[in-house]
C-alpha beads as a LAMMPS data file, in Angstrom:
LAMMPS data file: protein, C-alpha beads

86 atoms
85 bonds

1 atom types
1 bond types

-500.0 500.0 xlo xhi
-500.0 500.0 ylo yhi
-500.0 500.0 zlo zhi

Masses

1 110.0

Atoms # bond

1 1 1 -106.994 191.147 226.658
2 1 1 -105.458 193.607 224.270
3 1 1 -107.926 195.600 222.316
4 1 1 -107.407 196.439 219.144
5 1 1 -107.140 200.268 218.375
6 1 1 -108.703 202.332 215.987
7 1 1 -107.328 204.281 213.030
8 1 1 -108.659 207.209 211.531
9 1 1 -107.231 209.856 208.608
10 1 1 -107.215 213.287 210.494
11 1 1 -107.225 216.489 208.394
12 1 1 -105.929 219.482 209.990
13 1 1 -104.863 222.995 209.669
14 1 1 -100.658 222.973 209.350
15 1 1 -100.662 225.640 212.091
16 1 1 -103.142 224.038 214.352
17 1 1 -100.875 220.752 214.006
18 1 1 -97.726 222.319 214.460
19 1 1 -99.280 223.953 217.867
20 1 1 -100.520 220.495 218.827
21 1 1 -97.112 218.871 217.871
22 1 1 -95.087 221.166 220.549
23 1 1 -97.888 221.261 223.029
24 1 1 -97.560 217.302 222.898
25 1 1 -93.889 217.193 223.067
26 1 1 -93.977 219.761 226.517
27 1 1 -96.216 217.080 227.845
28 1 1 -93.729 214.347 226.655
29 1 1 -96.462 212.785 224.484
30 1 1 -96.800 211.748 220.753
31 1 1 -99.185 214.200 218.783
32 1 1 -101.467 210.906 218.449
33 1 1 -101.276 210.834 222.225
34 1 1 -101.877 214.396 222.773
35 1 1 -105.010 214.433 220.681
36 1 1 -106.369 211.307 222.262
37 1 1 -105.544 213.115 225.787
38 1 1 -107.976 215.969 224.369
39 1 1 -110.933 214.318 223.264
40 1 1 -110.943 212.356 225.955
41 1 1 -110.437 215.499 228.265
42 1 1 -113.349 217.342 225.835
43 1 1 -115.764 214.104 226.337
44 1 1 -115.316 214.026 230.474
45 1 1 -116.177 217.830 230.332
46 1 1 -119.237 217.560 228.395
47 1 1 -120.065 214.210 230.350
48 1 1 -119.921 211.967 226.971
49 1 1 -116.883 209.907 228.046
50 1 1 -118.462 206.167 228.036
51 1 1 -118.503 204.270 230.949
52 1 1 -115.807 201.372 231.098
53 1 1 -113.581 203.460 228.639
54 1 1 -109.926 201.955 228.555
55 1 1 -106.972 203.672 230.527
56 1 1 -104.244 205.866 228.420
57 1 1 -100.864 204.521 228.706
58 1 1 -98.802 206.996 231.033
59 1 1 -96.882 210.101 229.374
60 1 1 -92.996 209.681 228.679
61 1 1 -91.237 206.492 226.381
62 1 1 -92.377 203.104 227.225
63 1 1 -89.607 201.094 229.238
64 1 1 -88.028 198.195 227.430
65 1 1 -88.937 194.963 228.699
66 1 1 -85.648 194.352 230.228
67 1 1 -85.601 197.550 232.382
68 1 1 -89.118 195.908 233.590
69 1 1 -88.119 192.425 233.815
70 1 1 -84.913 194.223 236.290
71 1 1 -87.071 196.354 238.357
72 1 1 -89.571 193.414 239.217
73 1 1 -86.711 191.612 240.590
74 1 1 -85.381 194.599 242.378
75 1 1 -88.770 195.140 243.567
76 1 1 -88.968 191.553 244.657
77 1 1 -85.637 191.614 246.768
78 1 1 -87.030 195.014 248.661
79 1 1 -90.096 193.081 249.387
80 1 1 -88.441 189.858 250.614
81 1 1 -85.925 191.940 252.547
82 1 1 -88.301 193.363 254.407
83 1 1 -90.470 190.565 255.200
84 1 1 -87.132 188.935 256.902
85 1 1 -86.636 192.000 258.826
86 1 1 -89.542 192.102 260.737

Bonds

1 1 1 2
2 1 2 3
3 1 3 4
4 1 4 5
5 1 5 6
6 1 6 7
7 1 7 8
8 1 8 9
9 1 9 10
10 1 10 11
11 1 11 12
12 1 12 13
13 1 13 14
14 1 14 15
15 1 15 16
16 1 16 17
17 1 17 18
18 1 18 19
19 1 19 20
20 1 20 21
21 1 21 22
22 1 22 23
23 1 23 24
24 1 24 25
25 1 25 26
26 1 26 27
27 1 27 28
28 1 28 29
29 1 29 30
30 1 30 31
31 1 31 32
32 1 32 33
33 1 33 34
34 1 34 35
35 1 35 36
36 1 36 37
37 1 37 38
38 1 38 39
39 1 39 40
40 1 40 41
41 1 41 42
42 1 42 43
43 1 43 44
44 1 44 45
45 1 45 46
46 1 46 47
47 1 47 48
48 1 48 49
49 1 49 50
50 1 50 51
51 1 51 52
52 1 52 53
53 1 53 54
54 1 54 55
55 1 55 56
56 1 56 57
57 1 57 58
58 1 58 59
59 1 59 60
60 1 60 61
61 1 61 62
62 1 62 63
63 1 63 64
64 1 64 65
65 1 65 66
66 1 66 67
67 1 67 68
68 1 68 69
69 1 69 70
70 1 70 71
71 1 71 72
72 1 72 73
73 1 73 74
74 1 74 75
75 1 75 76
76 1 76 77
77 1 77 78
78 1 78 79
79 1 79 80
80 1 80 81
81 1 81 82
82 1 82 83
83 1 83 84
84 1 84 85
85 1 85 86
């Protein structure tokens, strides 16, 4: 089930963004994803981080879905392979 996300106008100092831009790009992140990553990391602190939140995707580009579709089959050789070997 794919939950729709949702979208809010954020106002925010130039400086403060432009600090948040390159902090996000050291972490390989969007800025969207770095200030998610934030709050998120602000809420677990203060213990207001609902129960049954969603995950974050992982850091870095998404993979197209034909380096996926590749590395399932790889994955699937490995684990036939050694199946026959034992």
């Amino acid at each position: 089930m794919v939950v729709e996300r949702k979208k809010i106008l954020l106002r925010l100092d130039p400086v403060v963004h432009d600090a948040l831009a390159r902090w996000a790009s050291d972490e390989l992140r969007s800025t969207n994803s770095q200030i998610e990553f934030v709050l998120r990391r602000a809420l677990s602190e203060a213990g207001r981080l609902p129960d049954g939140v969603g995950r974050m995707r992982p850091r870095g580009r998404p993979r197209k879905a034909q380096e996926d579709d590749q590395e399932g089959k790889e994955q699937a050789d490995e684990d036939g392979d050694a199946g026959e070997a034992g």
